[in-house]
PATIMAR-629956 format. One record per residue: y, x, z of N, C-alpha, C in turn. Coordinates in steps of 0.1 Angstrom, whole numbers, plus 5000, padded with zeros to 4 digits. Layout:
<pts>
YXZYXZYXZ ...
</pts>
This chain:
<pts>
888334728408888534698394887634778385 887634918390886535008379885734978382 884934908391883534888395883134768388 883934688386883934528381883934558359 884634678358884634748346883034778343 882834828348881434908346880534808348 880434688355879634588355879534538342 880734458334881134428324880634508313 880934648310880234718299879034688298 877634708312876334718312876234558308 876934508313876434368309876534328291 877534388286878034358274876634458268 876534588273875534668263873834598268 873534568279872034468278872234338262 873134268268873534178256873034188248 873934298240873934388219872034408221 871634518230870634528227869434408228 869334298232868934238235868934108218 870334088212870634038203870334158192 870334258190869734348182868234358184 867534328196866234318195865434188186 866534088192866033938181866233908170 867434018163867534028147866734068142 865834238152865234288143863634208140 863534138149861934058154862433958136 861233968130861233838121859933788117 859733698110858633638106859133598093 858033608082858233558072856333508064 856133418058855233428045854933448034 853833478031853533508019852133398010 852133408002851433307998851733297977 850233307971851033267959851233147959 851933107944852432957941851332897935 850732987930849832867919848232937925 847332847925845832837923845032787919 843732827916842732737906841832677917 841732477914840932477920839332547920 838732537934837732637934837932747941 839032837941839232937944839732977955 839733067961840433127976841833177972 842533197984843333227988844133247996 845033318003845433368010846733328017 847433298034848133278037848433378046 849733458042849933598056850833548060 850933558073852133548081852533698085 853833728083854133848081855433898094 854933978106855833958113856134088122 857434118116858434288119858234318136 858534398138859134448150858534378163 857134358165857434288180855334288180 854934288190853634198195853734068196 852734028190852333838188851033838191 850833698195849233638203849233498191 848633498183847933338175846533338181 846833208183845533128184844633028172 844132988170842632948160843932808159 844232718170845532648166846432678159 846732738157848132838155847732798135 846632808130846532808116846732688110 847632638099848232528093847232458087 847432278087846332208079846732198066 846432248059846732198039845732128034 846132008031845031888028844931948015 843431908011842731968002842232087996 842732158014842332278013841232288025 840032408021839032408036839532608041 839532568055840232708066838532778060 838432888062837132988064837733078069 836933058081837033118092837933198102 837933258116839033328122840433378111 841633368114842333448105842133648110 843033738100842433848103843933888105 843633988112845234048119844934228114 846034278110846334388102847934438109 847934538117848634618120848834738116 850734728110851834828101852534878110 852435038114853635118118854135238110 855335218110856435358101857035428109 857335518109858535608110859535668098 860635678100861835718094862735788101 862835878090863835998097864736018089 866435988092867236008084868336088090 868636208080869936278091869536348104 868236358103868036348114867136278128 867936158121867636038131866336018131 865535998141864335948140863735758144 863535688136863235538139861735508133 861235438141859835368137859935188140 859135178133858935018131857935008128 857034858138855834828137855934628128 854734618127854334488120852934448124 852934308121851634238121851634148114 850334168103850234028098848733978100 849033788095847933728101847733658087 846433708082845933628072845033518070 845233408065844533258066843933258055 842533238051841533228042841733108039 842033028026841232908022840832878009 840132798011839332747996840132647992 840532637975841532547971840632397967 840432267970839332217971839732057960 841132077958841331967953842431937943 842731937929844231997922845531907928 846931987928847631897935848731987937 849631937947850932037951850831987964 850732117973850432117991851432217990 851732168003853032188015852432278023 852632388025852632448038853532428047 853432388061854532338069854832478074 855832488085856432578093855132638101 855132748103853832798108854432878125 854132868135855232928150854032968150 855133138154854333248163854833298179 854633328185854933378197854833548195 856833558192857133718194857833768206 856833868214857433888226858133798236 857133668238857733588245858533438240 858933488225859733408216859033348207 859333188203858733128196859733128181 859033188175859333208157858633128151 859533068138858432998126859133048113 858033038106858433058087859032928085 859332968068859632868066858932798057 859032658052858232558049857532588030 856632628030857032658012855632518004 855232577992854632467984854032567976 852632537971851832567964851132477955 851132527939850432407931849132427927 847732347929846232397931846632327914 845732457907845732387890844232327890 843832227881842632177876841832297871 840732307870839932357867839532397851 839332497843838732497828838132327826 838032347816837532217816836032287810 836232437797835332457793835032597797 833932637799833732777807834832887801 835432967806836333087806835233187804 836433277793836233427792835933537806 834733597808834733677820836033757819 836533757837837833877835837433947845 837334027846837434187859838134147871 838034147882838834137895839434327888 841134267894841834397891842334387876 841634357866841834397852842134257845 841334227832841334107827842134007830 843033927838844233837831845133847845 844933987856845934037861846534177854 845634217848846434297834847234207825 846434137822847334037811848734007814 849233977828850533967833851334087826 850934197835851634307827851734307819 851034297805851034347785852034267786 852034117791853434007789854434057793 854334057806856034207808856534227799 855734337795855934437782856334427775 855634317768856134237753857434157755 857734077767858834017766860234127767 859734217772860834337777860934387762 859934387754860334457746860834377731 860634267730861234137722862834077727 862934127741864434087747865334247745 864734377737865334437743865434547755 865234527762865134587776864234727778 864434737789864034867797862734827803 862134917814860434867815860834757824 859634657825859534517829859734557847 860334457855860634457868859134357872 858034427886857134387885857334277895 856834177899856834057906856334117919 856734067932855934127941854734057946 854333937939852933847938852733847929 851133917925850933857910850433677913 850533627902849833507907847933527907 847133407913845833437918845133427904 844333487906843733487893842733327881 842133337877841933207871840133247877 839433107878838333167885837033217865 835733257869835233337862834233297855 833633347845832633237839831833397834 830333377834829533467827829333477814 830533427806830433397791830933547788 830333617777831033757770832333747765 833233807775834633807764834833847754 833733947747833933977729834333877723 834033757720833733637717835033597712 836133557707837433507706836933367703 837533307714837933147713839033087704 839332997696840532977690841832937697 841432907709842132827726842232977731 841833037730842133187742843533217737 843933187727845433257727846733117717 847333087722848132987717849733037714 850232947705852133037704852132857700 852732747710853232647710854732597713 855232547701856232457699856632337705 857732327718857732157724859332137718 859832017724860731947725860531887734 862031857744862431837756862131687755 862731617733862831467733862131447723 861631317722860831297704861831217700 862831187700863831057696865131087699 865931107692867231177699868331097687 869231087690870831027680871231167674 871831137660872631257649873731287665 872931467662874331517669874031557686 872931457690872731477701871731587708 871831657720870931797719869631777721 868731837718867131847725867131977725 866332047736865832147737864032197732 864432277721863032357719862532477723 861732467725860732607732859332637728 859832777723858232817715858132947728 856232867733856232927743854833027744 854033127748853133167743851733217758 850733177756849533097759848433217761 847833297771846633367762846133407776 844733417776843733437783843133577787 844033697775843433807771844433897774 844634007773845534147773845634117759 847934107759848034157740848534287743 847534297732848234477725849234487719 849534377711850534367698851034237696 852634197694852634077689853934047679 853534037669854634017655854633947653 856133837651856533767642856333777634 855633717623855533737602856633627596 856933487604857333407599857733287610 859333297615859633187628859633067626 859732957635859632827633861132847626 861332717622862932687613863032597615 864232557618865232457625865632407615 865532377602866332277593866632157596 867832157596868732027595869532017608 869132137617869932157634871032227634 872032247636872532327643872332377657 871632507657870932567669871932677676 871532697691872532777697871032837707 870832987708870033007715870133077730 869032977741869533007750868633137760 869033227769868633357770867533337783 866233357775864933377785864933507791 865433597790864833707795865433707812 864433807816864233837832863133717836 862433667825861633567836860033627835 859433567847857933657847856933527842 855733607837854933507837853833407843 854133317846853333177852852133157848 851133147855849533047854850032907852 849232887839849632727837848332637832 848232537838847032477825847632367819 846932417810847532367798846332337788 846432167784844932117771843832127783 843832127793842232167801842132257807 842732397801842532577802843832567808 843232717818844632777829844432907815 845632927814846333047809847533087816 847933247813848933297818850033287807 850833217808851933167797853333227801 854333247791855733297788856233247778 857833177778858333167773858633257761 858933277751859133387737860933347733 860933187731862233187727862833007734 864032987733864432847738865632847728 866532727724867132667717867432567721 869032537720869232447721869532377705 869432277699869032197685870432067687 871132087677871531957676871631917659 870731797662870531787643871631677636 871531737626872931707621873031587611 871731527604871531347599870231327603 870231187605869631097607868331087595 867131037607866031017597864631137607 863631197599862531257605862731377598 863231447613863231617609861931667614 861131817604860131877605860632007615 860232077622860132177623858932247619 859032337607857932377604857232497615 856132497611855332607617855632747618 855432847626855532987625853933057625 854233177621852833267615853333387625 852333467631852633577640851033627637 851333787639850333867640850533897654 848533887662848533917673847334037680 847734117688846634247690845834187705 844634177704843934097721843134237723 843334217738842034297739841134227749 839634247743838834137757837834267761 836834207775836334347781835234227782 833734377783832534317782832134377794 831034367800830334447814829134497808 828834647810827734647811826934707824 825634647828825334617842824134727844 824634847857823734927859823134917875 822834767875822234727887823534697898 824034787909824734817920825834817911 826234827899827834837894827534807880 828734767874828734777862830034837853 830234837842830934957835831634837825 833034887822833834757813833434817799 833834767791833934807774834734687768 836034787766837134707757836934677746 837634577736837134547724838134517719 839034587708840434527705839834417689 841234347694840934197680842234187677 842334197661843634147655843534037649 844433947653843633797647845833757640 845533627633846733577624846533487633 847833417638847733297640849033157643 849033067640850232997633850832927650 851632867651851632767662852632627654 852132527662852232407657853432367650 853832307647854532217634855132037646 856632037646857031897647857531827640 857831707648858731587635859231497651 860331527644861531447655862331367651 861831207656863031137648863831057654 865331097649866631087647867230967646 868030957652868730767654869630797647 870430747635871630727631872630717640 873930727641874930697649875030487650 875430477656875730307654876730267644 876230137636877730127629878130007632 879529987630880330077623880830197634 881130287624881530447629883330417633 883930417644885230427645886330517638 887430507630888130597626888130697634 888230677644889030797651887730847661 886530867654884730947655885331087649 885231177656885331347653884331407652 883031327655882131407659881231467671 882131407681881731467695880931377701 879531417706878831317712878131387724 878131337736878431377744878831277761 879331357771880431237779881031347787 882531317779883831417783884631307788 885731367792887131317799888031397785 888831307784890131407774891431417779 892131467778893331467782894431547774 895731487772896331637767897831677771 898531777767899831797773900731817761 902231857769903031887757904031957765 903832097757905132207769906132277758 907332327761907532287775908632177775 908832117786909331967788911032007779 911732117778913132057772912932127753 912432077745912532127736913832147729 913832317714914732317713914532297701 915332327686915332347674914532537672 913532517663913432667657912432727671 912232657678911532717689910232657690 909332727695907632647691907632567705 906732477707906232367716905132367714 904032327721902432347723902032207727 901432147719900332017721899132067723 898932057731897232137741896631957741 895331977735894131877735892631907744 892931877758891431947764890431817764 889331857756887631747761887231857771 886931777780886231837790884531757799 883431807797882231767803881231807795 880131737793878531807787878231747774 878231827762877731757749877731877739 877931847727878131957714879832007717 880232047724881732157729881832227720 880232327715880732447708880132387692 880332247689880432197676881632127668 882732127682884132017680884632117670 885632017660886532077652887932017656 888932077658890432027659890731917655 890631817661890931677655891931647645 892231577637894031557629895131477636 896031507639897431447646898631437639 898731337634900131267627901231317628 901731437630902931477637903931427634 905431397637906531357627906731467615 907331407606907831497599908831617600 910031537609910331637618910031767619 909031797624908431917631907432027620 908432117623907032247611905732297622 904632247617902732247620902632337618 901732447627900832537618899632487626 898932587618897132567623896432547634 896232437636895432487653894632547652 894132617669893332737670892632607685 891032657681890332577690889232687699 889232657715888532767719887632677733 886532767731885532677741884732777749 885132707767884332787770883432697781 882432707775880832607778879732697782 878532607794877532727796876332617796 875232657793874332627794873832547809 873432407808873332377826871632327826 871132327819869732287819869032247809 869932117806869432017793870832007785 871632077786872932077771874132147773 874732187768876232257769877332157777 877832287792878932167800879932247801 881032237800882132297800883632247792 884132317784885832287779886032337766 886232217756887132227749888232217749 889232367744890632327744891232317730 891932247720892732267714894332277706 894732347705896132387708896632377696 898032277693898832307680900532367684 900032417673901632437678902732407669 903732357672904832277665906232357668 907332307657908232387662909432267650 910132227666910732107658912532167651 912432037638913632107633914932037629 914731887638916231877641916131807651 917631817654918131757671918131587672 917831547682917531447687916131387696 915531287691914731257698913231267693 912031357697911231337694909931267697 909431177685908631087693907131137686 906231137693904731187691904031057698 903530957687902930887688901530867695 900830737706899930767710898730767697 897730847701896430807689895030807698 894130767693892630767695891730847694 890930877707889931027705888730957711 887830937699886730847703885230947700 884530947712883131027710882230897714 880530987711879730877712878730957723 878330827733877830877746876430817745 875630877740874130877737872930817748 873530827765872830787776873430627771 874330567770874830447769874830377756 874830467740874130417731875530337729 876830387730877630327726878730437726 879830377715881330487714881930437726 882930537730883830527737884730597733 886330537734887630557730888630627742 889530747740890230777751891730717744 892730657748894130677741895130777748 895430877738895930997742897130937742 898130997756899630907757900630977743 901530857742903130897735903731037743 904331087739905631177740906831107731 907731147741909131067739910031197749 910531287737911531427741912731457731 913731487740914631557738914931647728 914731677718915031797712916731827712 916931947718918132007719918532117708 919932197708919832227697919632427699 918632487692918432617692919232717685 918732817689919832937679919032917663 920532927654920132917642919533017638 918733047630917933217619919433247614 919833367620920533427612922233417614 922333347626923733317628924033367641 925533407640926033497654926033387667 925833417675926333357690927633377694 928033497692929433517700931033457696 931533337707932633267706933733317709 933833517709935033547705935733587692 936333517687936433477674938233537672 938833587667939633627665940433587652 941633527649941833487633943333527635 943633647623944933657622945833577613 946533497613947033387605947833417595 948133567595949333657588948433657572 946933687575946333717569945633587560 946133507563945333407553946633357546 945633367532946433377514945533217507 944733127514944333027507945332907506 945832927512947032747512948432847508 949232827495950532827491951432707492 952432747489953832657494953432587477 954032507476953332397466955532447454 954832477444955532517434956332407424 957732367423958632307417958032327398 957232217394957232207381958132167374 958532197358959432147352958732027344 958831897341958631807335958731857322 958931937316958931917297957332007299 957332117306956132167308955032067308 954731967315953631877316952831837303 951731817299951031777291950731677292 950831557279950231477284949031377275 948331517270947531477260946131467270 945431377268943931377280942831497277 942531517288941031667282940131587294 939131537286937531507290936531597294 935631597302935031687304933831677295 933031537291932231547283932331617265 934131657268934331687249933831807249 933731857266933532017260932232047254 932032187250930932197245929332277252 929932297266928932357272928532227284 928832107281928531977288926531937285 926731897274925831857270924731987274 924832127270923632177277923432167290 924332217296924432217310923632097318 923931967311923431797317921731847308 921431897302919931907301919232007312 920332107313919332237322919732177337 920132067341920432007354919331907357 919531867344917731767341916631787347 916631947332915131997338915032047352 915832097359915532187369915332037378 915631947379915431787388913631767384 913731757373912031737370911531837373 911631937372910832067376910432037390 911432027400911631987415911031887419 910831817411910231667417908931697413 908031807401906831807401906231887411 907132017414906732107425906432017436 907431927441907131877452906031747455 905931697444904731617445903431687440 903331837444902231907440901931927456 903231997459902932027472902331907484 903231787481902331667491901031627484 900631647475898931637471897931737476 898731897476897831977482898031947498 898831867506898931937514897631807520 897831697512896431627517895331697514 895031757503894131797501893131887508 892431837519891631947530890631997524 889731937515889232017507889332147496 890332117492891132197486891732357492 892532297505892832397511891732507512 890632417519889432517521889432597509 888632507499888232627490889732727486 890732717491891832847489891432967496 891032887504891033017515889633067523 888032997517887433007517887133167515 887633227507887533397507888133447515 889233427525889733467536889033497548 888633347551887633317562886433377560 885533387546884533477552885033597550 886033677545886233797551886733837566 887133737573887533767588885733727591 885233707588883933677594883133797591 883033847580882733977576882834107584 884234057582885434217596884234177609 884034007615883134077632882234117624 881134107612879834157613879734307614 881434407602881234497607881634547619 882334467628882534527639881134547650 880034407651879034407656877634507650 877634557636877634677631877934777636 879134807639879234907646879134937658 879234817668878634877684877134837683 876334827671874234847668874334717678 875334607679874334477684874234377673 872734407668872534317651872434207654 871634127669872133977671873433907665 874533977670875733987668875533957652 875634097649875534097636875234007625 873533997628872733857617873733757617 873933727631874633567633875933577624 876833647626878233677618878333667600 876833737598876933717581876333627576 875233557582874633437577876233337584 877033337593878033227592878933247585 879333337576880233407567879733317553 878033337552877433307542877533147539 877333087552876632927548878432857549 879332897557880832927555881632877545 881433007540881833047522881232927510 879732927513879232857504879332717503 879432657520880332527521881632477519 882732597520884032587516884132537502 883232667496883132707477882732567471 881532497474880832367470881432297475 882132267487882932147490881732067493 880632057505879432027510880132077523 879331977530879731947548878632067551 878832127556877832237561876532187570 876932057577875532007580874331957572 875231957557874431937550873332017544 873932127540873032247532871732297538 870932327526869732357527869532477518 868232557519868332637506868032537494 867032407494867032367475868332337475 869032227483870632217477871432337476 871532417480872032497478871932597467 870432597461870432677450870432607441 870132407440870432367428872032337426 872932367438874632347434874832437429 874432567433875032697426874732737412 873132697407872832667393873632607388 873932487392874532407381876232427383 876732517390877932547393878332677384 877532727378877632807371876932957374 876632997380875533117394874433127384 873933247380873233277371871833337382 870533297377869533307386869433377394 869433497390869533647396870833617414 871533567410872333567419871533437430 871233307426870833227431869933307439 868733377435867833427445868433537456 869233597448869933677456870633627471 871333527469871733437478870333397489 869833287485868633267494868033347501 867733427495867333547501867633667510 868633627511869833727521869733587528 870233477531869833387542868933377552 867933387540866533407545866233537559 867233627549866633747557867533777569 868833707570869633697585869033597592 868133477586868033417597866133407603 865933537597864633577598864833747609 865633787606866333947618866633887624 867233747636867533727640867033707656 865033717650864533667658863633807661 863633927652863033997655864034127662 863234217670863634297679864634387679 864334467665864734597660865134607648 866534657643866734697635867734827630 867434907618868235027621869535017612 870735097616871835067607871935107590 870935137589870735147569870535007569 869534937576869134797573870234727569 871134727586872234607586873134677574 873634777570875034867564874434767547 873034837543872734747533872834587530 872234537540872734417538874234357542 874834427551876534407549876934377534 876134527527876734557516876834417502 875634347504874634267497875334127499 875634147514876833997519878234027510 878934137510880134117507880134117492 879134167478878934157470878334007463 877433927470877833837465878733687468 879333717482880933657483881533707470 881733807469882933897458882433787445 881233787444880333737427880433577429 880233517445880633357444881733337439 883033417441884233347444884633347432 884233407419884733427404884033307399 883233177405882733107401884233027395 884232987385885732847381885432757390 886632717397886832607404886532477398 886732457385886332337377884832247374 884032417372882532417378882132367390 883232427397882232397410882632257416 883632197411884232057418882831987409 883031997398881631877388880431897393 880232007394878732027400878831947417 879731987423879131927440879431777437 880131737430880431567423879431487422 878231587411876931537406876231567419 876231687427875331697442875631567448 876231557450876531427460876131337460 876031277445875731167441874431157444 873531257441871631227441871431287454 872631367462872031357477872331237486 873231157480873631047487872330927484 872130947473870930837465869730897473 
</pts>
C-alpha cells in the first residue's frame, strides 16, 4: 500500500510539473495596426520559456504584402531573485520583414511554432495598410518628428482631460513614410481641428453624435481654445474621451496622427437647418530641418504659432410628423413602458406610489414627468423623476423612472384610470402608443391626524348632567305672543357677514382651481426656488474645485430661471431671444449684457481645462446677483413681453 502511495505522488508531481511547464511555454504577436502603403514592417512572433525551430514555411502569406527575406531570431534571458528565490526565463523571437504593397485591411492568420516538441499558434489579428500622401509630406526624423508627435498628443490630451502624465502605448504606431521637402515650411493641411457628425438629417429631438477631432503632422507645443464650436439649438450631453491614445489616420489624401479633443452627444430641439458654428484655437508646432554634414546630419527645430479655425456645419432637421398625438411627451426614442401601484391594500392618510418606468435607448436624460389625471380623491404631491442611462455608442440606453406619490382621502374604491404614453421612434418614422393599465383598489380606512386609538373607554354615568328629568310647567306662565327671528336686530347683519364670507370662499376657491391649472404660473412662483437649489449644487461643486460640475450647475440655474421667469420653453432660448425678452420685459441694458455674458462665460469654462476658485466664487457671485435683479422684474412685464416674443418667434 505505501509502495503503491509513493507511486501515486511521483506520478501526480511529474504531472504538475509537466502542466506547469505548458503554462509557462507561450507564444504570442506583435505587430502594429496601421501602415503606410510603401513602407515596412514588422511581424514578431514572441515566444516565453522553451526552444523553437521555424522554418522559411513557417512565415505567413499577407496578400499585398511582399516577405524580405529570412526572418531574424533574437534571443531573451532574465533572471530574478526574490526573497531569495532565484528564477530565470528565456525567450525567442522571430521577426518577419514586409513591404506594405497595396492599401487595404490584411489578416494575419494563426502563425504555429514548434515549442519543445509542441505545436503552438498566435492568435489571428488584422492590420490596416493606409493610402499613401497624395501630396509630398513634411521630412520627419526616424525616432523624432511624428513619433514624437504621439507623445506632445498624450500630453495635451492628459492635460485638457485633466489628468496625470499620459500612459505610453506599448506600440507606437509605424511611422508615415518621408518626403525631402523642408519641414520649416507650414502647410495649411499639416495641422487640422475638424468637426463631424455621426448624421446629416436627423428628426426634432433625435440624437447625432458630434466630434471635434484634431489632425497634425508636426509636434504641438501649445494648444488653446480662443473660441468652441456652439451647439445652438441642441441640447448637448458630453461624452468622456479620455484614456484614449492616438491613431495614424488618412484623412483628405494625408496620413496624420489624429485625437479626438471632445465628443457630444446633440439632441436638437426644432426643426429646420441648424449651424454649428466654427471654433478659433491657438496652436504651438514645432517642425525640424536637417542639416547635412556628409556621414550624418544635425536637426534644427523651428517653433510656429499659427491661429486656426476648424470647420462650421449645417444639419438638417425633420420636423416631428403631424399630426402630434396628445399624449407626445417628448420622448423619442424606442422604450418599453410600464408602471406599478404599491402597495396593493391602501389606506386613508397613508401615501401609495404610482412608479412610471420607460425603459430602452433615446433622450432618457431629456423626459419630464408626464401629467396623470388622478381622482380627486387623492392629495398629489410632486413627482420626482430619476434616470439612470449610459452611453452605448450612438445614444443614451438605460431607465427612466418616475414616481408620484398619492395619499388617498376617503374610504372606498379607488379607481386610476387607464391613459396613453406615446413616444416617437425615428428608425420607423412613426409614433407609437403604450396604454398604461387601470387600477381598481380598495381604499381602507387609516388612523385619523390627531385621534386616539385606544378602545378602553370608560364612562361614569353618575356623572353625566346633559339630559334632565323634563319639568311640570304651569299654563298661565306660557306666552303666547310670537318672537320671529328675523325681528331681531342682529339678523340682518349677521345674513350679510354670512354672505360675504360665502363670496369670499367661492372666490378663494376658484382662484385656487385656476392656479392650480396654471403650469406656467406655478413655475414662475417658484422659479426662484429652483434656481436656488441649483445654485446650492454649484456651491457645493465649488467647493470640492470640480468646476465641470460647477459651469454646468450655474449656466442650468441660469437658462432655468430665465425660462421659468419669461415663460419660453427652454428649447427655445437663444442669446438674441433672450436679450430682446428681457429688454422689453423691463431689464435695463447693463443687466442684459450682464446676463449674456455670464452664459457666455459658463458655457465657454466649460470646455476649457483650468480654473481657480476666485474665478468660479466670482462668478457664483455674479449668478446669484443677477437671479436676485431678474426676479424684481413685475410679473405683468414679463407675461406682455413673452406674449409679444412669441408671437414674432412663432411668425
Amino acid at each position: 500500500m505505501t509502495r503503491q502511495l509513493k507511486i501515486l505522488v511521483i506520478t501526480l508531481f511529474v504531472l504538475t510539473i509537466t502542466a506547469l511547464s505548458s503554462i509557462a511555454q507561450s507564444v504570442s504577436l506583435q505587430v502594429n495596426s496601421q501602415v503606410v502603403q510603401g513602407q515596412r514592417f514588422t511581424v514578431t512572433v514572441v515566444i516565453n520559456d522553451g526552444d523553437t525551430r521555424l522554418t522559411k514555411s513557417d512565415a505567413p502569406n499577407l496578400p499585398g504584402c511582399t516577405l524580405l527575406g529570412e526572418p531574424g531570431r533574437t534571443t531573451m534571458q532574465s533572471i530574478h531573485i526574490v526573497n531569495g528565490q532565484q528564477s530565470a526565463s528565456t525567450g525567442v523571437n522571430y521577426a518577419f520583414t514586409y513591404q506594405a504593397e497595396k492599401a487595404g485591411t490584411v489578416t494575419i492568420p494563426p502563425i504555429k511554432v514548434n515549442v519543445d516538441g509542441k505545436t503552438l499558434q498566435t492568435q489571428q489579428r488584422t492590420i490596416t495598410i493606409l493610402p499613401p500622401d497624395q501630396a509630398p509630406q513634411r521630412r520627419g526624423y526616424q525616432g523624432y518628428g511624428y513619433g514624437s508627435a504621439i507623445d506632445e498628443m498624450e500630453e495635451l490630451m492628459n492635460e485638457l482631460m485633466g489628468g496625470g502624465s499620459p500612459s505610453r502605448p506599448s506600440q507606437r504606431p509605424s511611422q508615415p513614410q518621408q518626403s525631402s521637402q523642408s519641414s520649416s515650411k507650414l502647410n495649411p493641411n499639416d495641422f487640422l481641428v475638424v468637426v463631424s457628425l455621426s448624421k446629416s438629417s436627423i428628426y426634432e429631438k433625435e440624437a447625432v453624435i458630434a466630434t471635434i477631432k484634431l489632425y497634425s503632422k508636426h509636434d504641438i507645443t501649445k494648444f488653446q481654445p480662443v473660441v468652441m464650436p456652439q451647439f445652438e439649438g441642441f441640447l448637448s450631453e458630453e461624452i468622456d474621451v479620455s484614456g484614449q491614445q492616438p491613431q495614424q489616420e488618412h484623412y483628405n489624401g494625408q496620413n496624420y496622427y489624429s485625437i479626438v479633443l471632445k465628443k457630444c452627444l446633440l439632441y436638437p430641439q426644432r426643426a429646420g437647418r441648424l449651424t454649428i458654428n466654427s471654433g478659433t484655437y491657438d496652436v504651438g508646432l514645432r517642425t525640424v530641418d536637417y542639416i547635412s554634414y556628409g556621414f550624418y546630419s544635425t536637426p534644427i527645430y523651428n517653433e510656429h504659432n499659427i491661429t486656426t479655425k476648424s470647420n462650421s456645419l449645417t444639419v438638417n432637421v425633420k420636423p416631428l410628423p403631424i399630426p402630434i398625438p396628445p399624449s407626445f411627451n417628448g420622448a423619442v426614442g424606442d422604450f418599453e413602458v410600464s408602471s406599478s401601484l404599491t402597495p396593493e391594500q391602501l389606506r386613508t392618510n397613508e401615501a401609495a406610489k404610482y412608479v412610471l418606468t420607460i425603459k430602452g435607448i433615446g433622450n432618457l436624460t431629456h423626459l419630464g414627468e408626464p401629467y396623470i389625471n388622478f381622482p380627486s380623491t387623492v392629495e398629489e404631491y410632486t413627482p420626482t423623476g430619476e434616470t439612470d442611462a449610459r452611453f452605448n455608442g450612438s445614444n443614451m440606453q438605460g431607465t427612466y423612472t418616475a414616481t408620484y406619490t398619492i395619499v388617498p382621502q376617503e374610504v372606498g374604491v379607488l379607481q386610476i384610470n387607464a391613459w396613453d404614453f406615446t413616444y416617437f421612434n425615428p428608425s420607423t418614422g412613426k409614433y407609437v402608443t403604450v396604454t398604461l393599465p387601470e387600477y381598481d383598489r380598495n381604499v381602507g380606512r387609516g388612523i385619523a391626524t390627531g385621534t386616539s386609538t385606544s378602545s378602553n373607554v370608560s364612562v361614569d354615568v353618575n356623572k353625566i348632567r346633559d339630559i334632565r328629568h323634563i319639568q311640570p310647567v304651569d299654563k298661565n306662565e306660557l306666552s303666547m305672543s310670537p318672537s320671529r327671528m328675523f325681528y331681531k336686530g342682529w339678523y340682518i347683519p349677521a345674513y350679510i357677514v354670512a354672505l360675504a364670507i360665502f363670496i369670499l370662499a367661492l372666490i378663494i376657491y376658484r382662484r385656487q382651481i385656476k392656479a392650480s391649472a396654471d403650469v406656467q404660473g406655478r413655475k414662475i412662483k417658484k422659479a426662484r426656488s429652483v434656481a436656488t437649489k441649483r445654485l446650492q449644487n454649484a456651491r457645493k461643486a465649488m467647493n470640492e474645485r470640480n468646476s465641470e460640475a460647477f459651469y454646468s450647475a450655474i449656466a442650468s440655474a441660469l437658462w432655468g430661471f430665465i425660462s421659468d421667469k419669461l415663460k419660453m420653453p427652454a428649447s427655445t432660448l437663444t442669446r438674441d431671444n433672450v436679450s430682446d425678452a428681457l429688454a422689453n420685459a423691463g431689464a435695463d441694458h447693463d443687466l442684459v449684457i450682464k446676463t449674456i455674458t455670464l452664459l457666455d462665460d459658463c458655457e465657454m469654462a466649460r470646455f476649457t481645462p483650468f480654473h481657480s476658485d476666485t474665478e468660479m466664487s466670482s462668478l457664483y457671485s455674479q449668478a446669484s446677483e443677477i437671479i436676485d435683479t431678474l426676479n424684481k422684474i413685475k410679473k405683468t412685464s414679463v407675461d406682455s413681453d413673452t406674449t409679444s416674443h412669441k408671437s414674432r418667434y412663432s411668425s
